[in-house]
N, C-alpha and C positions, 0 to 999 in steps of 0.2 A: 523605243526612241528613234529609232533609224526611218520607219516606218511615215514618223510626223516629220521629217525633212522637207520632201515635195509639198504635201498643204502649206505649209512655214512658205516656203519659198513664192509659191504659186498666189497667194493670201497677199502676202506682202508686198509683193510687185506688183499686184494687181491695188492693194488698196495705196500705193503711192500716186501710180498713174492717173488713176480715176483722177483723183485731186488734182495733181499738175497738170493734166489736158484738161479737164474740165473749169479750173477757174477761170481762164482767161476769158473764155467766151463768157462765165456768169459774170464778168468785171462788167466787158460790154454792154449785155442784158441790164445791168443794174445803171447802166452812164446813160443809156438809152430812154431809162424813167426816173428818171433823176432821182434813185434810191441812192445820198452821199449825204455825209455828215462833216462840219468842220474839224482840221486836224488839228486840235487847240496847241498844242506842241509845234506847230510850223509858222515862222515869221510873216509868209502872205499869206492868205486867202487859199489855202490848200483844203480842196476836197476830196474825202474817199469815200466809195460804196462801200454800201455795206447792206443788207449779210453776208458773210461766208461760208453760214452753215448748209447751205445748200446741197457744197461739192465735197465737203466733210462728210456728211450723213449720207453723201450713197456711195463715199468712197468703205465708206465702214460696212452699210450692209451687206454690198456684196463682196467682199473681202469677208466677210463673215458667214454669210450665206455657201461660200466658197467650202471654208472651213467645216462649217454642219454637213456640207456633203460627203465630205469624210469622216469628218469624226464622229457625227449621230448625238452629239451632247442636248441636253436640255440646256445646260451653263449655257451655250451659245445660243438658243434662241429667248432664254430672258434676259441675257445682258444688249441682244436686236433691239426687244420690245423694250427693255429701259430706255435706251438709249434712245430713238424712234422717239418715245414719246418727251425724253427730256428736249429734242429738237423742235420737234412742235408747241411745246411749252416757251421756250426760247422764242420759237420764230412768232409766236402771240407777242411777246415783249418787243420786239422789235419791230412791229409794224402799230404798236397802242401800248404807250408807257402804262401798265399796270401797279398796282397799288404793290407796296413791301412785303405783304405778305401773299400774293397770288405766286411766285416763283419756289418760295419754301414748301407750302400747300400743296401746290399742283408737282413738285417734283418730287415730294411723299408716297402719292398715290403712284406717279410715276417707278418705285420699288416695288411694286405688288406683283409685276409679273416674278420677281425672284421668289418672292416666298410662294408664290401659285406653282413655280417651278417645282420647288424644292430646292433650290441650288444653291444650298449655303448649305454650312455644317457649325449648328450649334454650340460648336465647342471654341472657345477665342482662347486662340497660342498666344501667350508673352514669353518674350526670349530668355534663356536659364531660369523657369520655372515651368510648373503645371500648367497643362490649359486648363480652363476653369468652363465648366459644363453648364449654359444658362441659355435654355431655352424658348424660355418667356422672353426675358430680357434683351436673348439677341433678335428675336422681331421689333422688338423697339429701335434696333443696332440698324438694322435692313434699313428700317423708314428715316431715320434720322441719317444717315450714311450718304444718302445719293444725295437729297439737298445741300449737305455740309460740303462734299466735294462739287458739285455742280454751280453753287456759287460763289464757290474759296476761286475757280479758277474765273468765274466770268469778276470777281474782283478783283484780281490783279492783272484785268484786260485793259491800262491805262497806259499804255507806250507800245509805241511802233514795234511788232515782233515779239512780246514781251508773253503774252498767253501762249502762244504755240510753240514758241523756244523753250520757254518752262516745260509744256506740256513732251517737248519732243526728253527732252532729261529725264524726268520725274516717270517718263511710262516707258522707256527703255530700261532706267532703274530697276522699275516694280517688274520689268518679264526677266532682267538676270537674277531678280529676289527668288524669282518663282521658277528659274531653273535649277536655283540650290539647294532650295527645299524640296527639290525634285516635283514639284507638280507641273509637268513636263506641257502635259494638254491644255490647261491651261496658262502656259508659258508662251506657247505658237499663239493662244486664240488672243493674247493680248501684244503681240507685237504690230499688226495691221493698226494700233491706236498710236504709236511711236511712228510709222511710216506716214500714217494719215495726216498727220502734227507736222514731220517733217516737209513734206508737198506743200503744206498751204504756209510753213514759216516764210517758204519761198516767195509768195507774194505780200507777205503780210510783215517780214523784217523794215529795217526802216530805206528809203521813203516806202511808207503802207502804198500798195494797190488795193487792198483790200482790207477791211475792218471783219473780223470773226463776226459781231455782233454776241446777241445774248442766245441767238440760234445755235452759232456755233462754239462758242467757250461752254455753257450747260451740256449740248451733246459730248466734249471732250470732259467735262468733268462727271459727268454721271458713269458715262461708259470706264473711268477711270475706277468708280469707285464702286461700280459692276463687280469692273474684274475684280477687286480689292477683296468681297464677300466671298465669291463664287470661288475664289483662290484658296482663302481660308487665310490670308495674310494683312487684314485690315490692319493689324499695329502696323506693320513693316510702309504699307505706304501710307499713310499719317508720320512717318517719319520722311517719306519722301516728300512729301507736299507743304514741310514742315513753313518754308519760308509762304508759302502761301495762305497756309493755318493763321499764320504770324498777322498776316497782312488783313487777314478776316479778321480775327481777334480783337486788333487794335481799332480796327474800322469802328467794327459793334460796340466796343466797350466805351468807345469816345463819345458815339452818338448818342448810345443806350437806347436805342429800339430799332427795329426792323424796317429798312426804310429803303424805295429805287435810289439809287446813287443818282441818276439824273435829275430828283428834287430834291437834291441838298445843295444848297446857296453857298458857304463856305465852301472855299475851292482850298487844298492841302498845299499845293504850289501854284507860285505865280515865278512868272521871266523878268529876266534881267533885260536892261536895254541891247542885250547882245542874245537875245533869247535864250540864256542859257536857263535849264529850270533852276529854282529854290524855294525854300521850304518858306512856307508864309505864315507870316504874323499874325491872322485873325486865329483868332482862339474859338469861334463858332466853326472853324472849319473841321472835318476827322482828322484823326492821327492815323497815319498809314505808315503801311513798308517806306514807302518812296520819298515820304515827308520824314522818316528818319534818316534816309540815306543822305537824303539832302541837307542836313542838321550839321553836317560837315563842313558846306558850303556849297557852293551851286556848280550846278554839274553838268554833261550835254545828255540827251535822251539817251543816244549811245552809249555812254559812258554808267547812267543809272540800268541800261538793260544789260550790260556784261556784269553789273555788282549783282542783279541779280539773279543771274544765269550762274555767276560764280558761287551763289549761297544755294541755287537750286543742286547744282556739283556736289556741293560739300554734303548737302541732306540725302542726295544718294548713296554717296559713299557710305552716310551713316545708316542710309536703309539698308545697303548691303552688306554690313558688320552686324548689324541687326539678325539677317536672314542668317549668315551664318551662326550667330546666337541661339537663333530658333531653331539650327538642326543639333546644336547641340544639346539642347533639352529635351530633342526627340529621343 
């Protein structure tokens, strides 16, 4: 334990900085080609760039790369190659809206470097019981696993701050999960995704300098759901990411098919004359997290992104009762 102090330390500082020295000038680059999108949440005419997966994806690899040089894991260089490739998959969608099913697809094959690894262990813990031994079935787990997390987060990328503040909760969460259950090496090699998150919330809380895009919410959530395998703790963050699960869920089940969010006509909220958001009355629109928050009455951006930084809180806590669950069945 003593041992993985310095990489921890050295990984994480390094993958913070990368991100917060490096956005600013990718803000400029991107104002420079007039890569911006309108901020439909902002009363004028407000534009941001966007991707942000640029200074995300190499604050991760080499903060990772950093880690492999100490610790020699294979886990660390197929959660690179996921991740890597869920970035370019992303940064495809953000430069040519692709069809509903090209981001599921392509972030499928995107898991294959884990099982080419090896770096999973066939056996799935549930907390105060057996883990139940399914071999077959969890390669089904691998491939279906990194699309579910890769586009549970790039969906609730709809308010200023709102993906990377999640994402900075949910994967601090998941590395004190994975210091309780003692998988210690794997507890360092996912804190640089918490740091990474933290750096770009900085540009990215509300007013946005910067939009993540689908480059960079897919690389946070695949690499999220990397770690998830390679940890050996997949229930425990599926309870972390629960309010985001939530936000998928409802999406899919309202639309009922697989579809880019950019061609869906129904919008879930529209503004008051005081821009304040609320939940909207076309019934072709999805049902989401933000359209039930709003079901209250209408709300400011800020005020729907601390409700749901406050349910992302509460589904940590419950990942970390969780973990402790799970060492009790050990």
């Amino acid at each position: 334990m003593i041992e993985l102090i310095l990489p921890a330390i050295v990984s994480c500082i390094t993958a913070f900085f990368i991100v917060f020295l490096m956005t600013p000038p990718l803000i400029k680059f991107l104002k420079k080609r007039d890569l911006t999108v309108k901020d439909v949440n902002k009363k004028n005419n407000v534009m941001v760039v966007r991707p942000g997966g640029p200074s995300i994806i190499v604050g991760i690899i080499v903060s990772e790369i950093i880690l492999y040089a100490f610790l020699q894991l294979n886990e660390i260089l197929a959660i690179i190659i996921t991740t890597s490739a869920a970035f370019v998959i992303g940064y495809i969608d953000d430069r040519k809206v692709m069809g509903g099913w090209f981001k599921p697809v392509a972030l499928a094959l995107a898991a294959t470097p884990i099982i080419a690894f090896g770096a999973y262990n066939s056996d799935l813990a549930f907390p105060l019981f057996e883990t139940v031994h399914i071999p077959i079935l969890y390669l089904a787990l691998i491939v279906f696993m990194i699309p579910i997390t890769g586009n549970t987060i790039n969906s609730i990328d709809v308010l200023n701050g709102v993906a990377s503040g999640f994402m900075v909760i949910a994967s601090f969460s998941l590395s004190i999960c994975l210091f309780i259950v003692q998988n210690y090496e794997i507890a360092i090699v996912s804190l640089p995704l918490g740091f990474v998150s933290l750096a770009f919330y900085k540009y990215h809380k509300i007013p946005s300098k910067i939009f993540p895009g689908d480059s960079g919410a897919l690389t946070l959530g695949a690499m999220y759901g990397a770690i998830a395998i390679v940890g050996g703790v997949e229930i425990i963050a599926a309870v972390a990411l629960l309010p985001a699960v939530l936000n998928s869920f409802l999406f899919l089940s309202s639309i009922k098919r697989i579809v880019e969010h950019r061609q869906i006509k129904g919008k879930p909220v529209e503004h008051t004359e005081n821009f304040l958001l609320k939940a909207t009355d076309d019934k072709t629109a999805p049902v989401t997290l933000v359209r039930l928050i709003l079901a209250g009455g209408p709300l400011s951006e800020k005020q729907v992104g601390f409700v749901i930084f406050k349910l992302a809180i509460f589904s940590g806590i419950l990942a970390i009762i969780t973990a402790f669950l799970m060492g009790v069945s050990f």
